[in-house]
Structures are given as C-alpha cells and as structure tokens.
PDB file with SEQRES, HELIX, SHEET and CRYST1 records, atoms N, CA, C and O in Angstrom:
SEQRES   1 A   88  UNK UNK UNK UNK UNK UNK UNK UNK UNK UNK UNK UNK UNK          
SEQRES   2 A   88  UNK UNK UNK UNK UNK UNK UNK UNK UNK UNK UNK UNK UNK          
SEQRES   3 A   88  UNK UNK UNK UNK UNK UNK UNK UNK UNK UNK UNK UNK UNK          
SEQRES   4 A   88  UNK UNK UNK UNK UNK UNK UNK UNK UNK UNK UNK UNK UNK          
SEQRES   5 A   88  UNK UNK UNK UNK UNK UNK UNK UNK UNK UNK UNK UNK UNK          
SEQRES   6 A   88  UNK UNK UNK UNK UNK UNK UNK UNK UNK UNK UNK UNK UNK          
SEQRES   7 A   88  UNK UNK UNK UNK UNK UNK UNK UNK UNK UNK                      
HELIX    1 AA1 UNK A    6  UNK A   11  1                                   6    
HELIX    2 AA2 UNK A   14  UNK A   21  1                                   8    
HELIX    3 AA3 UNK A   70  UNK A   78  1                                   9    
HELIX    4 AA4 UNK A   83  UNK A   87  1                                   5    
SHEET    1 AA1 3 UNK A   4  UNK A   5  0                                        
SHEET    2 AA1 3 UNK A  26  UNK A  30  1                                        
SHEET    3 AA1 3 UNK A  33  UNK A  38 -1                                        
CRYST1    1.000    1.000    1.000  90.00  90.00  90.00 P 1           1          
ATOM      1  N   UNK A   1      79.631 113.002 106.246  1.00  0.00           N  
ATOM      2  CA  UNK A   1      80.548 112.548 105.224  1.00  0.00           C  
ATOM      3  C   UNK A   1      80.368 113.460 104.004  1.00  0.00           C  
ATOM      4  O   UNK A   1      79.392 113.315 103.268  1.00  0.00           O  
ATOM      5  N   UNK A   2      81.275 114.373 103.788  1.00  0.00           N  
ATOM      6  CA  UNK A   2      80.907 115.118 102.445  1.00  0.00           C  
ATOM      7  C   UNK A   2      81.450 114.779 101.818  1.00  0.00           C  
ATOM      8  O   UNK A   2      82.492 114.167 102.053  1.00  0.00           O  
ATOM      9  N   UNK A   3      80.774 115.137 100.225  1.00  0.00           N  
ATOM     10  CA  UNK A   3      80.723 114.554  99.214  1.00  0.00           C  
ATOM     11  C   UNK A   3      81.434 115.573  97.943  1.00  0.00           C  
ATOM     12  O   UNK A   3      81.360 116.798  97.838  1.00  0.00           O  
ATOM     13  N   UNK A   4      81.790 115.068  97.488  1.00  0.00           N  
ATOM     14  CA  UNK A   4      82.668 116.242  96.232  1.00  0.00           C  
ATOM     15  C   UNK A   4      82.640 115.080  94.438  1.00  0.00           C  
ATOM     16  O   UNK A   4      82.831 113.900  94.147  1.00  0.00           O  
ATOM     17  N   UNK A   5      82.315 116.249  93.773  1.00  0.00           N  
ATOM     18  CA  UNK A   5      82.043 115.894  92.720  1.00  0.00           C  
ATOM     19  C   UNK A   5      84.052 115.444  92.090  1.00  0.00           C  
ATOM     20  O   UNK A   5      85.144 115.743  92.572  1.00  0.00           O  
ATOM     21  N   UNK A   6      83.649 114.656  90.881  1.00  0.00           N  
ATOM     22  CA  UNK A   6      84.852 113.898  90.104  1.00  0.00           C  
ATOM     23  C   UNK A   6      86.075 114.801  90.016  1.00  0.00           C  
ATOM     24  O   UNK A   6      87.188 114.563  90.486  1.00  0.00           O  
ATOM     25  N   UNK A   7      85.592 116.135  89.174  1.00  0.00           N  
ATOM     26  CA  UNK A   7      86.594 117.175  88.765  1.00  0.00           C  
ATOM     27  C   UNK A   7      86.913 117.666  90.028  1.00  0.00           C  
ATOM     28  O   UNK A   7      88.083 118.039  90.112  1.00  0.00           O  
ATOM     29  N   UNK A   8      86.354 117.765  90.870  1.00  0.00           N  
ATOM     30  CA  UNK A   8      86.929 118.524  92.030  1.00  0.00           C  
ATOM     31  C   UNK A   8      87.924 117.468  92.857  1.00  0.00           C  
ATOM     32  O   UNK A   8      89.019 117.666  93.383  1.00  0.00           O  
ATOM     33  N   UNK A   9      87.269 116.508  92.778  1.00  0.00           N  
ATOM     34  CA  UNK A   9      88.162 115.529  93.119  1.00  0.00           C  
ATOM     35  C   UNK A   9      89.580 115.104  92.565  1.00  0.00           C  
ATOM     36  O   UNK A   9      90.557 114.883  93.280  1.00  0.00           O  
ATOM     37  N   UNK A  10      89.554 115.033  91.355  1.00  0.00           N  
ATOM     38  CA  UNK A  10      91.067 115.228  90.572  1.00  0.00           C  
ATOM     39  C   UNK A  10      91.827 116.926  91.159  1.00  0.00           C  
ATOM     40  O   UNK A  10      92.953 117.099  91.627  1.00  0.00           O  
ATOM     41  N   UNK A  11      90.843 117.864  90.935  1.00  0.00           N  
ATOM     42  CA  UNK A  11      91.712 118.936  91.447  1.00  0.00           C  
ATOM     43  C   UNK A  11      92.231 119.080  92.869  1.00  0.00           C  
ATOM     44  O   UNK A  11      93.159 119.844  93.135  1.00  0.00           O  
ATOM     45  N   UNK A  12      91.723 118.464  93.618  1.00  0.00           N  
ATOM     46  CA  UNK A  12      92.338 118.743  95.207  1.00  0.00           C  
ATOM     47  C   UNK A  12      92.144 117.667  95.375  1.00  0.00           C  
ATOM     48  O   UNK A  12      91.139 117.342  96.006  1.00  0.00           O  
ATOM     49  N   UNK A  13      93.188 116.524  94.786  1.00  0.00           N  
ATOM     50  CA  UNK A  13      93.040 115.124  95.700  1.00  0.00           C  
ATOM     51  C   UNK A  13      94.002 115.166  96.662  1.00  0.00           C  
ATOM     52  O   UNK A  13      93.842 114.883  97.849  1.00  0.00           O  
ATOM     53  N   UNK A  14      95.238 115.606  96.006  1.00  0.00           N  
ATOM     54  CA  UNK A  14      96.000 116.105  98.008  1.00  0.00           C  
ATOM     55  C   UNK A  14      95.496 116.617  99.011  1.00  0.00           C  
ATOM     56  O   UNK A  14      95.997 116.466 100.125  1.00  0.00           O  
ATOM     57  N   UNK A  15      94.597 117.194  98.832  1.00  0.00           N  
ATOM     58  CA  UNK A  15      93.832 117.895  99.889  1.00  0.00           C  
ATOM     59  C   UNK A  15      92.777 116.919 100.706  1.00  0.00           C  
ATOM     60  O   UNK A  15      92.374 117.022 101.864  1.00  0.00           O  
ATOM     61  N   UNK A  16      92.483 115.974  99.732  1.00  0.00           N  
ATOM     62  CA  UNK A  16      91.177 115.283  99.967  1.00  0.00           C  
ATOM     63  C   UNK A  16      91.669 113.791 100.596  1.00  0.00           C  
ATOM     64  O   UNK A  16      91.026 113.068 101.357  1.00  0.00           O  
ATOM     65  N   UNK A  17      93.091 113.552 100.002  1.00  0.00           N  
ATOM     66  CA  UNK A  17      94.062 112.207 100.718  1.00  0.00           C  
ATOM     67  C   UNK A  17      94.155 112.796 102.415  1.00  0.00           C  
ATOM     68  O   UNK A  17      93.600 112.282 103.386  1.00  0.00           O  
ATOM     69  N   UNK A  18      94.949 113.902 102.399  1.00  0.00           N  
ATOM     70  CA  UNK A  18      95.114 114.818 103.864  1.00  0.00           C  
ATOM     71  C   UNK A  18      93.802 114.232 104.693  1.00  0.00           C  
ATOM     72  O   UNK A  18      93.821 113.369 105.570  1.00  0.00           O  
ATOM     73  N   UNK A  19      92.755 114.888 104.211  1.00  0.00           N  
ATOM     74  CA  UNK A  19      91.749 115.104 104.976  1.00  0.00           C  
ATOM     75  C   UNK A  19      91.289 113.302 105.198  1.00  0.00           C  
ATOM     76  O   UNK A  19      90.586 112.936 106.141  1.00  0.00           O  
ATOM     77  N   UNK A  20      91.751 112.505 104.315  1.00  0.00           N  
ATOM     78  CA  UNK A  20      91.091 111.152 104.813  1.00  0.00           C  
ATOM     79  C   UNK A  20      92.351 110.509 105.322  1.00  0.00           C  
ATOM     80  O   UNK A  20      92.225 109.389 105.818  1.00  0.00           O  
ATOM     81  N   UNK A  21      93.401 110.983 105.281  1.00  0.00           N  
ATOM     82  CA  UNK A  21      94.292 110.316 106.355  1.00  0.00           C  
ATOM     83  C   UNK A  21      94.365 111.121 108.089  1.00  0.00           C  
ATOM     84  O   UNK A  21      95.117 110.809 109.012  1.00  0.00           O  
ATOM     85  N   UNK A  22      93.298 112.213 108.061  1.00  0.00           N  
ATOM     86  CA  UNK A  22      93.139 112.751 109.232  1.00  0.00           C  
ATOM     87  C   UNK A  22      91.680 111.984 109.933  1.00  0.00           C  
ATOM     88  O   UNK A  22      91.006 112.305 110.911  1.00  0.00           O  
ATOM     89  N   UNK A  23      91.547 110.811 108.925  1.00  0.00           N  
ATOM     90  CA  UNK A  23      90.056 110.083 109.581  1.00  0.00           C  
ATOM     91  C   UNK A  23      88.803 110.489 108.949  1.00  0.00           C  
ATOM     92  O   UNK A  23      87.755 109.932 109.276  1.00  0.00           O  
ATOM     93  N   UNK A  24      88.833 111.626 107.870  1.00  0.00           N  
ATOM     94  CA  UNK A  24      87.456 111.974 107.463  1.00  0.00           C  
ATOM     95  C   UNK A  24      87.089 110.931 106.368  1.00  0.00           C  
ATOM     96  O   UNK A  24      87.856 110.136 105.825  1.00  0.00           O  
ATOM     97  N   UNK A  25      85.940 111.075 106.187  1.00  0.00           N  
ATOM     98  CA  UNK A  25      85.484 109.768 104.563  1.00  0.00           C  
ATOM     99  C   UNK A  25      85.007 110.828 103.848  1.00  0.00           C  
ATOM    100  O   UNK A  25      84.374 111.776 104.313  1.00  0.00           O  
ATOM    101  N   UNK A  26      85.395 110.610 102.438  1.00  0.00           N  
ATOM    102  CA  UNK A  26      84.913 111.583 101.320  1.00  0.00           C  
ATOM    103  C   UNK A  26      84.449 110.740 100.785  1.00  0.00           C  
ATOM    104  O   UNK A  26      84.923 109.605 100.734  1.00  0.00           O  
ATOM    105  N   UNK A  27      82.995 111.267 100.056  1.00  0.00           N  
ATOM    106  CA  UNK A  27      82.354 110.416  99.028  1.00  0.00           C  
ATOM    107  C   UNK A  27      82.519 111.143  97.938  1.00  0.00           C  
ATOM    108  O   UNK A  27      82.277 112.345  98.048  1.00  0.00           O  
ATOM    109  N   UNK A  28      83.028 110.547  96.437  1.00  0.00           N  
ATOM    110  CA  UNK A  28      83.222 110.869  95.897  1.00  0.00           C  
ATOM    111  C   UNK A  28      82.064 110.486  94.508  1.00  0.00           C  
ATOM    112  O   UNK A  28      81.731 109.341  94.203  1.00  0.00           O  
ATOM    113  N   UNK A  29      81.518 111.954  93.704  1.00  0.00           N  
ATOM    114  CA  UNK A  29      80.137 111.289  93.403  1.00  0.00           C  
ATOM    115  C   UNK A  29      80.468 111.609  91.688  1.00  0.00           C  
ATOM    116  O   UNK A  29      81.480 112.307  91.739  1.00  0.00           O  
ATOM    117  N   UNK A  30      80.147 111.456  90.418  1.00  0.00           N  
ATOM    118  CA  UNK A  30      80.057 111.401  89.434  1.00  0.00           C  
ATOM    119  C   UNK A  30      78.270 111.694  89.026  1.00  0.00           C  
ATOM    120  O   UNK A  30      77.365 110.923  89.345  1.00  0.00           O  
ATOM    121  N   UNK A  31      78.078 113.129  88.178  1.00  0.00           N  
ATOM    122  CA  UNK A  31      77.123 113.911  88.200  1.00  0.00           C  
ATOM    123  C   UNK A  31      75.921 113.787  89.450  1.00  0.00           C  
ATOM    124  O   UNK A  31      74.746 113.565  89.155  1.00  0.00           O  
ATOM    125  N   UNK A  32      76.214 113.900  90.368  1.00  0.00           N  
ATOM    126  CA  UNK A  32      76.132 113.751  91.398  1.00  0.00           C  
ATOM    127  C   UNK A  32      75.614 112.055  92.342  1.00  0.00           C  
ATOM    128  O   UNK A  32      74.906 111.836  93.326  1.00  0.00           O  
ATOM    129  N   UNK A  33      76.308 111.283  91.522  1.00  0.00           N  
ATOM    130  CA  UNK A  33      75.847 110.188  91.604  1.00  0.00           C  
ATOM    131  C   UNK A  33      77.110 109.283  92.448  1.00  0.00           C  
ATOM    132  O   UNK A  33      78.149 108.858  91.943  1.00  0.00           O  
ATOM    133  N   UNK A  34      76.723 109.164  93.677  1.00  0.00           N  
ATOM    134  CA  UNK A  34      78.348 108.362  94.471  1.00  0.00           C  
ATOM    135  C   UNK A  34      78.839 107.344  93.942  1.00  0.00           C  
ATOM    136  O   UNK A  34      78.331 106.227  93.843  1.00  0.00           O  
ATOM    137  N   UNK A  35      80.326 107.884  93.420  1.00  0.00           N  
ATOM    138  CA  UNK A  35      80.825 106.239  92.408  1.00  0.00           C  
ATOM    139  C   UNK A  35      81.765 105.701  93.785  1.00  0.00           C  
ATOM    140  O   UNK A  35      81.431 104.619  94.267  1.00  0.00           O  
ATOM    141  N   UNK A  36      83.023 106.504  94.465  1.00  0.00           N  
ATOM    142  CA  UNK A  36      83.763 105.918  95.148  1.00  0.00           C  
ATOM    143  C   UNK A  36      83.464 106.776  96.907  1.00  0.00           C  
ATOM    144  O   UNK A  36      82.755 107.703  97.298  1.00  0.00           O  
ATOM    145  N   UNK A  37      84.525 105.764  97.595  1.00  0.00           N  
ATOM    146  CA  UNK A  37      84.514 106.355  99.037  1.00  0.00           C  
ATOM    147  C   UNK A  37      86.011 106.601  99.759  1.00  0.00           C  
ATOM    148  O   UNK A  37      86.517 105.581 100.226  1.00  0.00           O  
ATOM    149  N   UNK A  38      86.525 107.445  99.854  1.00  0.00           N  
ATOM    150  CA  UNK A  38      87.907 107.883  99.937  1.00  0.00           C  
ATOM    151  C   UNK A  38      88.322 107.982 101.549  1.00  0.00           C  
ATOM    152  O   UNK A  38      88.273 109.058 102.146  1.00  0.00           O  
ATOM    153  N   UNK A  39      88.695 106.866 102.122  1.00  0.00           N  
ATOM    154  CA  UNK A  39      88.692 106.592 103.647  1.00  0.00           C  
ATOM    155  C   UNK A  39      89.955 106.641 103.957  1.00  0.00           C  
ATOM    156  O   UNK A  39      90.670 106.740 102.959  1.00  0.00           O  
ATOM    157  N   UNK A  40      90.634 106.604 105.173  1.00  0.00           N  
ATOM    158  CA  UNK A  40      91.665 106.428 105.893  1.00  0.00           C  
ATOM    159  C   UNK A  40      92.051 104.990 106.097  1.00  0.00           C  
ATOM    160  O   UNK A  40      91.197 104.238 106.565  1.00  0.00           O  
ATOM    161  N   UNK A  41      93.448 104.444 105.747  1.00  0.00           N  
ATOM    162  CA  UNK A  41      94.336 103.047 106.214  1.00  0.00           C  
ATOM    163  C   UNK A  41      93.938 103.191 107.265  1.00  0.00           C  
ATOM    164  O   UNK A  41      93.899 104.179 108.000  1.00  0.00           O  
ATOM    165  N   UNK A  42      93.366 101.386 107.469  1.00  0.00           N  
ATOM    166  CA  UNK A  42      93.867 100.713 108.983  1.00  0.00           C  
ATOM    167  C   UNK A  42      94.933 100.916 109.160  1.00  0.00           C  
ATOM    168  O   UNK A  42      95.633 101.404 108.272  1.00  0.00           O  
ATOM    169  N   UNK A  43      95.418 100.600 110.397  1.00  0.00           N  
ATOM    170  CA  UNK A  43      96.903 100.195 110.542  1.00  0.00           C  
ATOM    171  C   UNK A  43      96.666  98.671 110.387  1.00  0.00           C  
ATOM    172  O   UNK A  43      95.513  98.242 110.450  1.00  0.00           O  
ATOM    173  N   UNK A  44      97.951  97.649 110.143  1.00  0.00           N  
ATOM    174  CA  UNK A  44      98.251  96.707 109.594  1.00  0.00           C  
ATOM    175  C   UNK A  44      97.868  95.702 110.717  1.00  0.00           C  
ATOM    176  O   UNK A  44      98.397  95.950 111.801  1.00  0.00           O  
ATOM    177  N   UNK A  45      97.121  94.709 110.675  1.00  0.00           N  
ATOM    178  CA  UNK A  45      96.780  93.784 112.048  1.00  0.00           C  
ATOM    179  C   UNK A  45      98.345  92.781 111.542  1.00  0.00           C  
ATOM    180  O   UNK A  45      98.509  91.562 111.571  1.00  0.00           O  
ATOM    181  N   UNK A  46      98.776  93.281 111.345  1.00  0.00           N  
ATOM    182  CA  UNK A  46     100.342  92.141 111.091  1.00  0.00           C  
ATOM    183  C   UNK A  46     101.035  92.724 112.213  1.00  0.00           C  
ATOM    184  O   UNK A  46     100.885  93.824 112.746  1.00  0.00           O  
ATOM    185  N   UNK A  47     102.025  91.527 112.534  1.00  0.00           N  
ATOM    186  CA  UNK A  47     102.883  91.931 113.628  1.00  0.00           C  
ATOM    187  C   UNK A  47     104.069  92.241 112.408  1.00  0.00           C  
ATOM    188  O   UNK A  47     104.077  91.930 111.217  1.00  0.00           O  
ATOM    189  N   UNK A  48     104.985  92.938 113.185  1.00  0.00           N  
ATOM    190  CA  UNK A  48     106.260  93.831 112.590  1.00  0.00           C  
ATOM    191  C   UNK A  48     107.406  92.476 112.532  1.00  0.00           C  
ATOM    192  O   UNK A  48     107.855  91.983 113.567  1.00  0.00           O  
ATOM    193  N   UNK A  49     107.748  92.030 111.273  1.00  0.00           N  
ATOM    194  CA  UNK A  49     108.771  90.907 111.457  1.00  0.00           C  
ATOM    195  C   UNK A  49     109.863  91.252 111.732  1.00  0.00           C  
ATOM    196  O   UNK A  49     110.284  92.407 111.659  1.00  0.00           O  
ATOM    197  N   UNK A  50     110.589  90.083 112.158  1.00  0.00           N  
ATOM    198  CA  UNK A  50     112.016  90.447 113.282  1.00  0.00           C  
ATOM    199  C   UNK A  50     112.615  89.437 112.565  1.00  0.00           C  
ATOM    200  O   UNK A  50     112.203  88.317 112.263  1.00  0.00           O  
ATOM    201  N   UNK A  51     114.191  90.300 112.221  1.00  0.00           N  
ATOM    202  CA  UNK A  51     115.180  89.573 111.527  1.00  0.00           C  
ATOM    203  C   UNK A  51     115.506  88.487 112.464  1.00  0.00           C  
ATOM    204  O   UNK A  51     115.731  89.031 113.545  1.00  0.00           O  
ATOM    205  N   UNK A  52     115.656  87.062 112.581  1.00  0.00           N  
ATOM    206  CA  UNK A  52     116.206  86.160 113.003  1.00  0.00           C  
ATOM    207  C   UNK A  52     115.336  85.450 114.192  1.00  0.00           C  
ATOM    208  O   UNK A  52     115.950  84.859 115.080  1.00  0.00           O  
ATOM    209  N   UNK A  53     114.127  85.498 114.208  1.00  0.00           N  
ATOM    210  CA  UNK A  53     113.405  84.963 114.805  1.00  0.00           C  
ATOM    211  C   UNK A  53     113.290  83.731 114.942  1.00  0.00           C  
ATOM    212  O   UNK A  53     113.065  83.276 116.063  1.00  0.00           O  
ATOM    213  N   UNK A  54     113.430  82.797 113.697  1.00  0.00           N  
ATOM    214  CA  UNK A  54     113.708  81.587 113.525  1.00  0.00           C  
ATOM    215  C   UNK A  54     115.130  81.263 114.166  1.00  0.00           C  
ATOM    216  O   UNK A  54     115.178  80.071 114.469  1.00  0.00           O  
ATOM    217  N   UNK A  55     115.996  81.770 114.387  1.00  0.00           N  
ATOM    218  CA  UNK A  55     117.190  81.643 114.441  1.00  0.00           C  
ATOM    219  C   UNK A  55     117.153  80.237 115.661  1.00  0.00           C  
ATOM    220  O   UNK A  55     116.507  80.230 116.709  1.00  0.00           O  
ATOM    221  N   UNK A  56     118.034  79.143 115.139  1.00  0.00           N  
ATOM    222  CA  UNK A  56     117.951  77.908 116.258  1.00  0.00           C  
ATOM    223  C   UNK A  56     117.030  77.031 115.852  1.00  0.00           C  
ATOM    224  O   UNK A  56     117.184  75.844 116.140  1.00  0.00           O  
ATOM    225  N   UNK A  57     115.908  77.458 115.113  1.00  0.00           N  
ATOM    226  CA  UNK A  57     114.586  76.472 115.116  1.00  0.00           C  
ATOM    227  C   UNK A  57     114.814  76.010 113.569  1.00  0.00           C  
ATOM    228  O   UNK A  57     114.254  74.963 113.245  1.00  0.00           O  
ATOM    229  N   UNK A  58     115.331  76.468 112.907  1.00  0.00           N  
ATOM    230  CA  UNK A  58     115.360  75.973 111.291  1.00  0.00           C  
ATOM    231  C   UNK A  58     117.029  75.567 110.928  1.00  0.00           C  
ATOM    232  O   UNK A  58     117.911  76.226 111.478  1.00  0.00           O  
ATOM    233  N   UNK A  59     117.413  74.379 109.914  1.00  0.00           N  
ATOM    234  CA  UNK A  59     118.466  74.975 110.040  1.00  0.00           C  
ATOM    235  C   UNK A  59     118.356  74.262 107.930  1.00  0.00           C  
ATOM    236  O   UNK A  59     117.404  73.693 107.397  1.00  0.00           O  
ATOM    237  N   UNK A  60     119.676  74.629 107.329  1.00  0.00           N  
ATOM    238  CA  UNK A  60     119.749  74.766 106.234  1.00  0.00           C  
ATOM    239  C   UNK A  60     120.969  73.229 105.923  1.00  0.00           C  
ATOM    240  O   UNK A  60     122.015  73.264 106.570  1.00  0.00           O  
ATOM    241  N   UNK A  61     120.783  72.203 105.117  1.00  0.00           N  
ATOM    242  CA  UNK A  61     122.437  71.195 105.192  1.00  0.00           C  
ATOM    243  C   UNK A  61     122.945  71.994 104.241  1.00  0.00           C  
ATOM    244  O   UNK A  61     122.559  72.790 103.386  1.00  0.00           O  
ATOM    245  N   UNK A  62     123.969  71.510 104.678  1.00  0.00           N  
ATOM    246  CA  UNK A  62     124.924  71.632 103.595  1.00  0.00           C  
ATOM    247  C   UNK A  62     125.251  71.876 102.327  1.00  0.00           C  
ATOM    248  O   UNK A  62     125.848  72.813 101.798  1.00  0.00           O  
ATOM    249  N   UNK A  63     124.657  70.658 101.816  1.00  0.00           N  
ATOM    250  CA  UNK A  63     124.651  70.288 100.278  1.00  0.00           C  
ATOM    251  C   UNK A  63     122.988  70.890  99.915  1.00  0.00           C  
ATOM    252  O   UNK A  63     122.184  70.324  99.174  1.00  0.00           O  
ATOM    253  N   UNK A  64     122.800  71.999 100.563  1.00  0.00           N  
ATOM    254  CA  UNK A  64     120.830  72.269  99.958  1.00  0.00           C  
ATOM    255  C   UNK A  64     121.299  72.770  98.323  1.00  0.00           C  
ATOM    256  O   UNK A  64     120.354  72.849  97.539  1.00  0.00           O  
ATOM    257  N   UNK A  65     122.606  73.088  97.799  1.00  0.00           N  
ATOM    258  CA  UNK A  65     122.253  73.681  96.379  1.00  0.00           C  
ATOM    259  C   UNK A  65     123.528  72.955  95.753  1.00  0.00           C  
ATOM    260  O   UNK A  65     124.200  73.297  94.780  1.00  0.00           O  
ATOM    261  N   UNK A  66     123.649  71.978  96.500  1.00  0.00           N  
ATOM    262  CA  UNK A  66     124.633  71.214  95.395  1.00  0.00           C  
ATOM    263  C   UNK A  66     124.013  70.464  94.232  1.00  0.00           C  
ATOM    264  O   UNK A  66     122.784  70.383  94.213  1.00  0.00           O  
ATOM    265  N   UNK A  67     124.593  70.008  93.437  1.00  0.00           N  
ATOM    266  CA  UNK A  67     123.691  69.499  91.731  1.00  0.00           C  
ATOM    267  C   UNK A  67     123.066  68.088  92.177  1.00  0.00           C  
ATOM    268  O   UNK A  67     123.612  67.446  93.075  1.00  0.00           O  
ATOM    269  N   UNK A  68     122.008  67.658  91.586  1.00  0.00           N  
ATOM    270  CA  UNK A  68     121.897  66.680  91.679  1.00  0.00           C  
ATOM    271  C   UNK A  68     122.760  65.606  91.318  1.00  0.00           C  
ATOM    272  O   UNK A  68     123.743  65.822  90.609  1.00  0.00           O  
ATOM    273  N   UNK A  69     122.474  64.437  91.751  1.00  0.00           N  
ATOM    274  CA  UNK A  69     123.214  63.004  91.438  1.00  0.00           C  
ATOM    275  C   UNK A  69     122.542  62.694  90.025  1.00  0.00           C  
ATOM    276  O   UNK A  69     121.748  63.493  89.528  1.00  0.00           O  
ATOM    277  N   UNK A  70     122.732  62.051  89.688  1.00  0.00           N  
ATOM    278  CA  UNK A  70     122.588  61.478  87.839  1.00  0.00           C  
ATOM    279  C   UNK A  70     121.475  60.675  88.379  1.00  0.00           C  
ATOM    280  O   UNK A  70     120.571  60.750  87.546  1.00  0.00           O  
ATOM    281  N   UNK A  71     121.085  59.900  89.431  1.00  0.00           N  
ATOM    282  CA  UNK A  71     119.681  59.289  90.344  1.00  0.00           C  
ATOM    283  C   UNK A  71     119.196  60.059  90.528  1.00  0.00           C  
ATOM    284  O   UNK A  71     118.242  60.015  89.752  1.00  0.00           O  
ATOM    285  N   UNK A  72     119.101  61.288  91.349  1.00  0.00           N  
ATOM    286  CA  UNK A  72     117.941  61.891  91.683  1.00  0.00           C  
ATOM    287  C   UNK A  72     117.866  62.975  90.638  1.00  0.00           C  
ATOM    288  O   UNK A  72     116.845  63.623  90.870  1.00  0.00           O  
ATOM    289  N   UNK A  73     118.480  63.437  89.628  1.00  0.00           N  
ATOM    290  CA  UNK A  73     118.047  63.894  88.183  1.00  0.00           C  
ATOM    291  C   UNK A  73     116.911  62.932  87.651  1.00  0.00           C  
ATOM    292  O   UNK A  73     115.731  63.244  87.489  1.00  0.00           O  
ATOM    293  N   UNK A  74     117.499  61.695  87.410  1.00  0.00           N  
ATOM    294  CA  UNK A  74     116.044  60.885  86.782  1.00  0.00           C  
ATOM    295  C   UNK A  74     115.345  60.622  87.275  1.00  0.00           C  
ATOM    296  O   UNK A  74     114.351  60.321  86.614  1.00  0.00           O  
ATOM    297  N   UNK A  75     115.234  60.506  88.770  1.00  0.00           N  
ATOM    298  CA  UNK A  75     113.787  60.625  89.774  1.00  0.00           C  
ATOM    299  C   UNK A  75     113.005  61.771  89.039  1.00  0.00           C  
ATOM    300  O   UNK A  75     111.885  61.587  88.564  1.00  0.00           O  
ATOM    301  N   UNK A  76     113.766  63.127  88.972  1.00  0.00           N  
ATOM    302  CA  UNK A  76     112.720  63.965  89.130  1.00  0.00           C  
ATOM    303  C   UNK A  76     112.397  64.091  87.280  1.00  0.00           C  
ATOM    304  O   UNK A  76     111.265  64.308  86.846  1.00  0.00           O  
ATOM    305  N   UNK A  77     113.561  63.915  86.426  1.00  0.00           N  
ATOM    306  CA  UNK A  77     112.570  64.086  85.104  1.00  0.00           C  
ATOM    307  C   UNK A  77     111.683  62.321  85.008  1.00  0.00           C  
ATOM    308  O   UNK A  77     110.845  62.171  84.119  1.00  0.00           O  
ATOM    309  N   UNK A  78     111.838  61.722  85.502  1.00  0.00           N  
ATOM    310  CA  UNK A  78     110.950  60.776  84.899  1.00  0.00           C  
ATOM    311  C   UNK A  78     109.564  61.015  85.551  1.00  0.00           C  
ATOM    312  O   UNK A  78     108.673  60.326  85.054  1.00  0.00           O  
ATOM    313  N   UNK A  79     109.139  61.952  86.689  1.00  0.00           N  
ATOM    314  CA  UNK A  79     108.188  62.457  87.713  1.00  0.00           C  
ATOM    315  C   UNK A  79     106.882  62.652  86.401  1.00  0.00           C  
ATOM    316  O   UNK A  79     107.152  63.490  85.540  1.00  0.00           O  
ATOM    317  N   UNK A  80     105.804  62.057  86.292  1.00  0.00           N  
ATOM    318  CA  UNK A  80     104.400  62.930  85.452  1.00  0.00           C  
ATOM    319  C   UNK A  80     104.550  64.226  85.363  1.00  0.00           C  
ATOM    320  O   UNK A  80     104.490  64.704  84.230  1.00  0.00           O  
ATOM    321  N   UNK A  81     104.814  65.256  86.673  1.00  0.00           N  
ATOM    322  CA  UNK A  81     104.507  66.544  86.862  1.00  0.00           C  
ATOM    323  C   UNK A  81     105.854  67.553  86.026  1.00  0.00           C  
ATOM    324  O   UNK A  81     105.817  68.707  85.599  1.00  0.00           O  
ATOM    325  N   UNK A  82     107.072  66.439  86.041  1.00  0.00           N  
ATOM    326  CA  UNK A  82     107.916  67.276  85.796  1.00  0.00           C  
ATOM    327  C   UNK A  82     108.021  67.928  84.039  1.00  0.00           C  
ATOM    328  O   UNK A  82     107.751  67.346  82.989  1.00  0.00           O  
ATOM    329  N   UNK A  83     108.477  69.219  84.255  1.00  0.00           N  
ATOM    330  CA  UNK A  83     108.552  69.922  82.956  1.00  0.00           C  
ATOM    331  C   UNK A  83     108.771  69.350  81.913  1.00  0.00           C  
ATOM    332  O   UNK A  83     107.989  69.458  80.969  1.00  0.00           O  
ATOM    333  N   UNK A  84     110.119  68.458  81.833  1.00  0.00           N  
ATOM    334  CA  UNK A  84     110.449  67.791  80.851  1.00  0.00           C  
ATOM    335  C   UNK A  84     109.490  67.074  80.301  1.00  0.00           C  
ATOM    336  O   UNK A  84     109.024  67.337  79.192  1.00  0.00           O  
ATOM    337  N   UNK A  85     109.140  66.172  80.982  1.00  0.00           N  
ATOM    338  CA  UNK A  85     107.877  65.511  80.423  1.00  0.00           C  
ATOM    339  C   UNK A  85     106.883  65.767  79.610  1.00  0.00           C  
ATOM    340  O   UNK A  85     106.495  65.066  78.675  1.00  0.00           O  
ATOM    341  N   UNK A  86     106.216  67.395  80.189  1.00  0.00           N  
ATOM    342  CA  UNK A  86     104.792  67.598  80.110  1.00  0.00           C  
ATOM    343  C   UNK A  86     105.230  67.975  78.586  1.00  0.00           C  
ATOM    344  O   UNK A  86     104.497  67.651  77.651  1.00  0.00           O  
ATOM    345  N   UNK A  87     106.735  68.833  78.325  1.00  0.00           N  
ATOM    346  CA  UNK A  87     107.112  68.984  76.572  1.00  0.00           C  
ATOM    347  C   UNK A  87     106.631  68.480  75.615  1.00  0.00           C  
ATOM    348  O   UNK A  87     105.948  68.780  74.635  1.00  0.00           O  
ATOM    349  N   UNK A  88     107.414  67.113  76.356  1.00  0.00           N  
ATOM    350  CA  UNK A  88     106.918  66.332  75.206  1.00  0.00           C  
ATOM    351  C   UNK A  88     106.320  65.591  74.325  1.00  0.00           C  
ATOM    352  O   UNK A  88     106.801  65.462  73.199  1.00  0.00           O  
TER     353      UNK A  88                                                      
END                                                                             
C-alpha cells in the first residue's frame, strides 16, 4: 500500500482516484504521519429498482388529495401533536 505525502496528494489526486478505482489503496500521510486511506467503491449491495414493480399490489383512492371535510380538519387541529396547537 503506498503512501504519498498531503501536497503530493492534492497535486496528482486524479492520478491517485485512477489508481484507487483500479483497486489500489493509497495511504495518504501528513509529515509523514497517515491521516487518510484512499480506497476503491464497493459496488452497491442494493438491488437496481424497477419502475412499476409495485404495480397491482398498491393502489391510490380517489379522493387521496381532495381537502378535508370541516370534521376531519378539526380531528386533526384539535390532535396534541398537531402544529396548530403546539403555536399556541
């Protein structure tokens, strides 16, 4: 694992990204003292999401963004948690 001092490191960090996205580890040392370690990405343990996967299993009503009723307005400001409240 070689090691390269700070300034050299600012001067050829393209060089030094290259070389750790080709798998090498650079240690990177401050008066010769190792502050960081300049490694190569995993690849992502995530699977790759797929537009419409849910598709069939979820579904949305109708009225999901219609206004509330003048009842379930005062359900939710008379709620402890709700904003209005905590105002005032």
């Amino acid at each position: 694992m070689p090691q390269v001092n700070l300034h050299d490191a600012k001067t050829h960090l393209s060089r030094l990204v290259e070389a750790a996205a080709r798998g090498e580890e650079i240690v990177i040392a401050k008066a010769g003292k190792p502050m960081a370690r300049l490694v190569p990405l995993r690849p992502s343990a995530r699977r790759e999401r797929k537009p419409g996967a849910l598709k069939g299993k979820i579904w949305v009503a109708e009225n999901f963004d219609a206004p509330l009723s003048a009842e379930e307005q005062a359900e939710w400001t008379k709620s402890p948690i709700s904003p209005v409240e905590d105002s005032k």
